[in-house]
Structure formats: structure tokens, C-alpha cells
N, C-alpha and C positions, 0 to 999 in steps of 0.2 A: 085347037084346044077343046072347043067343043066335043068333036069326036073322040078324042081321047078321054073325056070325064064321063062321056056317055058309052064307051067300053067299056072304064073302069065301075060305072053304075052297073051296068049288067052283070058283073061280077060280082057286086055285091060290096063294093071295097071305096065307093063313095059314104062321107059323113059329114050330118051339121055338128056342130058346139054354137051353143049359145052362150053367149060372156055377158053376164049384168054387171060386171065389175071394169073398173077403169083398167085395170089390169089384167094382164093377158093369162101374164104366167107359164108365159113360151118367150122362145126367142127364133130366130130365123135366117136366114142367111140367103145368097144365092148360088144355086148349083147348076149344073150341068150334066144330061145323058151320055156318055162318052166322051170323047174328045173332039166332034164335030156336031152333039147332038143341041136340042133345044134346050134353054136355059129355064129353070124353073125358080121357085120359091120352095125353100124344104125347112122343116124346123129343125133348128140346132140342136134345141133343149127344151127340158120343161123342167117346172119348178114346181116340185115337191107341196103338197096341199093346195096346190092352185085349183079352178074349177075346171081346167080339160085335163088335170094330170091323169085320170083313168081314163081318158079315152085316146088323147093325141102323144103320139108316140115320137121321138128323134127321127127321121129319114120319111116323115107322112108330107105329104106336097098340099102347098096350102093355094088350092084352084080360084076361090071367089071371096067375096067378104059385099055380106048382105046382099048375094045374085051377081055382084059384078063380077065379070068373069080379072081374070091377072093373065094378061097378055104380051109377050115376048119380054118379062120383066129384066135389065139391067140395073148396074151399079146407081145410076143418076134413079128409077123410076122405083127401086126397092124400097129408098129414101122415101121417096114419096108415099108409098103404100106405108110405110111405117107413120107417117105423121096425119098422114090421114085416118089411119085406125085409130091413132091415139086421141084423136078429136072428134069422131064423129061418135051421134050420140048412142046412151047402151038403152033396152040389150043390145047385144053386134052378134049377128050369126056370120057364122066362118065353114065355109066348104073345104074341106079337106077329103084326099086321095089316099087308102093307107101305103104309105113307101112296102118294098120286098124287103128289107132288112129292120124292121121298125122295132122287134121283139130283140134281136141281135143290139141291136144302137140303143136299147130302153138296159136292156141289162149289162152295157159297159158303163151309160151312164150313173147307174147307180150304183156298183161296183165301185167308180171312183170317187161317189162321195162315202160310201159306207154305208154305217148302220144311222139312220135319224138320230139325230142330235137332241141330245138331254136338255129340258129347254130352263131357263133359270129363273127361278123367281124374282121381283123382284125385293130388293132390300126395304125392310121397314121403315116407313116413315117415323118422324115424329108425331106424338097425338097430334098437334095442333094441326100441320100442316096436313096428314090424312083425314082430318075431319072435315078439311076444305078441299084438296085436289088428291085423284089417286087414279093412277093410270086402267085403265079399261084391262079385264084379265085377260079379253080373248086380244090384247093387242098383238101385230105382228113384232113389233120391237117396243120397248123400253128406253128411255130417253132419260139418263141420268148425271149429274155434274160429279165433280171430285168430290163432293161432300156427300156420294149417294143421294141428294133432293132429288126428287121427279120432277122433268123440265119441261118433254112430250113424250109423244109415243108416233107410230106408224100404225093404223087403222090394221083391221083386220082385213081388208082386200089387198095389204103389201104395200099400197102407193100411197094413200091419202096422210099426209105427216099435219099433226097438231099439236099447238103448247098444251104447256099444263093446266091451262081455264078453259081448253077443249075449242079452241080459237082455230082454224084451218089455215096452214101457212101455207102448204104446197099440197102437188099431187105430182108423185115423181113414176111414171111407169119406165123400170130399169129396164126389163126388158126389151122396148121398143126405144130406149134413149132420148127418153122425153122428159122434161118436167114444167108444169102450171102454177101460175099463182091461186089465190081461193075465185077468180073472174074466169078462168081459164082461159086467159094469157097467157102464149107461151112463153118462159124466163130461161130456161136454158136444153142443151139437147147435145146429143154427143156430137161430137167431131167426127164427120167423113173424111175431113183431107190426113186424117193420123194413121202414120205408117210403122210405128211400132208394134206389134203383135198383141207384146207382153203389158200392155199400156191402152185405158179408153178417157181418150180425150174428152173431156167438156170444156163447152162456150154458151154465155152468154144468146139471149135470141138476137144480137147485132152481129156471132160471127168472134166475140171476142174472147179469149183461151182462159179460162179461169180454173181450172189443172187437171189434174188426172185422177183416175182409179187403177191401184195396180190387185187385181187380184191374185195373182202369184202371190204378195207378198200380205195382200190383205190390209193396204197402208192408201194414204191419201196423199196426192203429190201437190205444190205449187204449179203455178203455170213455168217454173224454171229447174221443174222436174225434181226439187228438195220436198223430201218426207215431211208434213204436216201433222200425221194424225196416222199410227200406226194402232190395227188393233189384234189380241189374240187370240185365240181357239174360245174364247169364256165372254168375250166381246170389249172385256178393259182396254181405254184407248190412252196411248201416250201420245205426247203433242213431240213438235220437233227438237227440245231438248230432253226427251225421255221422260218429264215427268208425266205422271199420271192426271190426266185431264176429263175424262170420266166414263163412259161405258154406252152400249146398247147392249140391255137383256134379250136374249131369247137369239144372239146374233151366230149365225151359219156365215162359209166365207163367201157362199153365194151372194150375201146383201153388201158386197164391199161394194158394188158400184149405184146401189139407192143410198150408204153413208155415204158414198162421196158427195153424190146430189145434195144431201140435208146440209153435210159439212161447209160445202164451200157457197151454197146459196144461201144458209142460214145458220152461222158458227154462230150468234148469239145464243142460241141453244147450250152450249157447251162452258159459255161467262159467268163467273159469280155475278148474283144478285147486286145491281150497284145497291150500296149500304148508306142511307144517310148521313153525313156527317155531322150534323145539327143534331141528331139522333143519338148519334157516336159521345158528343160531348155531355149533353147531357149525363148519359147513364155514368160518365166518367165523374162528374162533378158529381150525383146523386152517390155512387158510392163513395167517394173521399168527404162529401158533407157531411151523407147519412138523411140526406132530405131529399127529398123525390120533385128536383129540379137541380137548378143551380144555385140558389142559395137558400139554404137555412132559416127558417124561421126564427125572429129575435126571440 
């Protein structure tokens, strides 16, 4: 390995990235030189306004992470490098080797998502509520119920998700299949043993199946593989009797697998406001009175 990064230095075609963000903004996989050759670590993808999107390309080999070199990486150690990038602290500098096909695999990638997506505003509040909570403009998503209220958002780094009093629930890096509570604890992570394709499993940090992301379809699964939480090209999400249950602004179908993180680790987000009942009666009595209580003054 050595010798090889230190050929490809002499070429010219070694590079750092420095990541001060939780989030990578890449994904990665395991490859192979041939049919008999060494296995390496190559990026899958990149995501669009990330911080290495102008520099790291699909098919660039990713050699080191903070000097350590990635040595005969496999199925079981790839794991490992992914949870260990997602925990260890930033900035994180990353050695990368540029792949021979990198401009080829940058420009089919983005060929299949198109032109950048028109990103949405979000909907108006009412006075009251925007003069108390209103989601951050440079958020990455928007976090809204059926009634249009803003509920959270997803930070501007893609990972860090918060309510609407700006409370930090999670930090979910999609890319690497990770997600933290605000202690960075791990709470959940995708599933290795999922042999679906079309299909990225999540579990619990015990191991236990708490459902899918289907990007294909751009929908949220139960752990018994029933549609939860479908959303469309606009981010409108329907729950699994088709009604409208409520949205993420600014949503591309690349974020189905960070909704699914939010979804299934923290569907209160998506719950009407519990409504006092005590509160409820009142205002009922105060209108049929006409006295601002429950009973009427003699």
C-alpha cells in the first residue's frame, strides 16, 4: 500500500480533504483491481454541496484517514472504518488517490440525478408561532406536520436533526449508516446482514431491525417491510393509509435514507401537538357562556 500511494504521489494524483463536519458527503463501498487483484476502498458517490464535492470524485480510492494508512480492507473491516470515521473527532483529514475513471463516474452520476433541484420554501407560519420558533434558512431540510407548523429541521452540515426550540435530537451521517443521540451514543446504524439490493436496512445499536429505506421508491418501510411514510418529488409525505402526514422542505430523493433515520428514531416529529383537554373544555364552555371560563358571572 505504501508503495503504491507513494507512486501515485509522484504522479501527482494523491490528495487531502479536510471534513470539519460530521458529515462526509460521500459514500463508499468495496472494490476490487481485476478479478484476482487487491481490494480496496473506492467512493461510490458524492453528494452534491457537500465539502469534498469539488474535489473527490466516484472511482477516487480512499488510502488513509488522519495518516492511518486502509490496509487489505474486507466486508467485516469496511464496517469498521465507517464507524470509526463517523466517531472519531473533526476536522478528519482523508487521503484519497484520484481513480482513472473519476471524470467518467462524476458525470454519469450527475446525469442521473439531473439538473439541482428547485429547493422550497418553507410555508408561512402563523404570527404567533414565527415570532417564537422558525426554522434556520440555510437548513438542510425543513421539518413540517400536516398542518404546515415547523416541528425541526436537519442542520446545515446534512446530519445534525433538531426540534423546533432548536433542542438537538440526533446526528444521522446517511452516508456512512450511522446515527447519535445529542451524547454521541450510538442509537442506530444500518444493517450489514441486508441482502436486498433495492432496500437499506436499519437496527437499533442492540442489533434490532427497526425498518427500511427504499430509495427506489422514496418511501419508509416497517421492519415487516409495509410502506410507513411515502414521500414525492416536492417532499409531501403520506403515512401508510395514504393520508397526508406532512413534509420535509428542500427534500431531493438522495435524503430518503437520513428521513428514514429521523422517521423511525423520532416519528414524534411528525405528531399533532398533544392539545389540552382541560384547555379544550374551557374554550367550549367560554363560548356557549360567553364568559371567559366556565361559568358566567351572576
Amino acid at each position: 500500500m505504501q508503495d503504491h500511494v507513494a507512486a501515485m504521489r509522484a504522479r501527482g494524483l494523491v490528495f487531502d480533504v479536510e471534513f470539519p463536519e460530521r458529515s462526509l458527503g460521500l459514500r463508499v463501498a468495496l472494490a476490487r483491481y481485476g478479478a484476482d487483484g487487491r481490494r480496496f476502498v473506492v467512493v461510490d458517490s458524492t453528494e452534491r454541496g457537500s465539502a469534498c464535492f469539488e474535489n473527490v470524485k466516484p472511482g477516487d480510492e480512499l488510502v488513509s484517514v488522519n495518516g492511518a494508512a486502509v490496509v487489505d480492507p474486507d466486508e467485516e473491516s469496511i464496517e469498521t472504518l465507517k464507524s470509526a470515521i463517523a466517531h472519531a473527532p473533526r476536522p478528519l483529514v482523508i487521503t484519497f488517490v484520484e481513480g482513472e475513471d473519476r471524470d467518467m463516474l462524476f458525470a454519469a452520476q450527475e446525469a442521473q440525478r439531473g439538473a439541482a433541484p428547485r429547493q422550497r420554501r418553507a410555508p408561512p407560519l402563523t404570527k404567533k408561532k414565527a415570532d417564537i420558533y422558525a426554522a434556520p434558512k440555510n437548513s438542510e431540510l425543513v421539518i413540517v406536520d400536516r398542518d404546515a407548523a415547523y416541528r425541526g429541521h436537519v442542520c446545515e452540515d446534512g446530519c445534525t436533526v433538531k426540534d423546533a426550540k432548536g433542542a438537538r435530537l440526533l446526528v444521522v451521517d446517511a452516508a456512512l449508516g450511522v446515527a447519535t443521540d445529542d451524547n454521541g451514543v450510538l442509537v442506530a446504524k444500518v444493517s450489514v446482514g441486508q441482502t436486498d439490493a433495492s432496500l437499506v436496512g436499519i437496527e437499533d445499536a442492540r442489533g434490532v431491525l427497526l425498518g427500511y429505506a427504499d430509495a427506489g421508491r422514496a418511501s419508509v418501510l416497517d421492519e415487516n417491510r409495509s410502506t410507513i411514510l411515502e414521500m414525492d418529488s416536492a417532499g409531501d409525505c403520506k403515512g401508510h393509509d395514504g393520508m397526508h402526514v406532512g413534509g420535509f422542505l428542500n427534500f431531493t430523493y438522495h435524503h430518503t435514507k437520513l428521513v428514514a433515520f429521523v422517521f423511525l428514531l423520532r416519528p414524534h416529529l411528525f405528531r399533532d401537538k398533544p392539545k389540552s383537554f382541560l384547555r379544550a373544555m374551557r374554550k367550549s364552555a367560554s363560548a356557549a357562556s360567553g364568559a371567559h371560563g366556565f361559568f358566567a358571572k351572576a
